[in-house]
C-alpha positions in Angstrom: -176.4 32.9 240.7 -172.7 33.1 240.2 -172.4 34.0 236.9 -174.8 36.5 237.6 -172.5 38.0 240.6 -169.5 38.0 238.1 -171.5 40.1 235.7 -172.0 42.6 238.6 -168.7 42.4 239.5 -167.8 43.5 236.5 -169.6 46.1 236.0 -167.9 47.8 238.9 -165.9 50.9 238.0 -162.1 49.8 238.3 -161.5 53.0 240.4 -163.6 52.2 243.5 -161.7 52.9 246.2 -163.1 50.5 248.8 -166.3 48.2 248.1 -169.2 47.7 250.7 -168.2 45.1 253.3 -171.3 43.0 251.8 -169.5 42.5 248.3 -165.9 41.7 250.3 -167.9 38.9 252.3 -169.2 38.1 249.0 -166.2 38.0 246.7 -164.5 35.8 250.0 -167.4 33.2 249.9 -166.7 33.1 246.3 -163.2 32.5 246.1 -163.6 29.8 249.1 -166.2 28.0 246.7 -164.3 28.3 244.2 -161.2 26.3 245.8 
């Protein structure tokens, strides 16, 4: 599951100017697991 939400991650386009609140909540549960 996480490997597979770095994949979408990074198929993001560098250029977006704000994600969707849904991948911020996501990217902060991340980086608290990941602690």
């Amino acid at each position: 599951q996480i490997n597979r939400l770095k994949r979408e991650e990074a198929a993001e386009p560098a250029a977006q100017p704000e994600p969707p609140e849904e991948v911020v909540l996501l990217r902060q549960i991340r980086d608290s697991l990941s602690k």
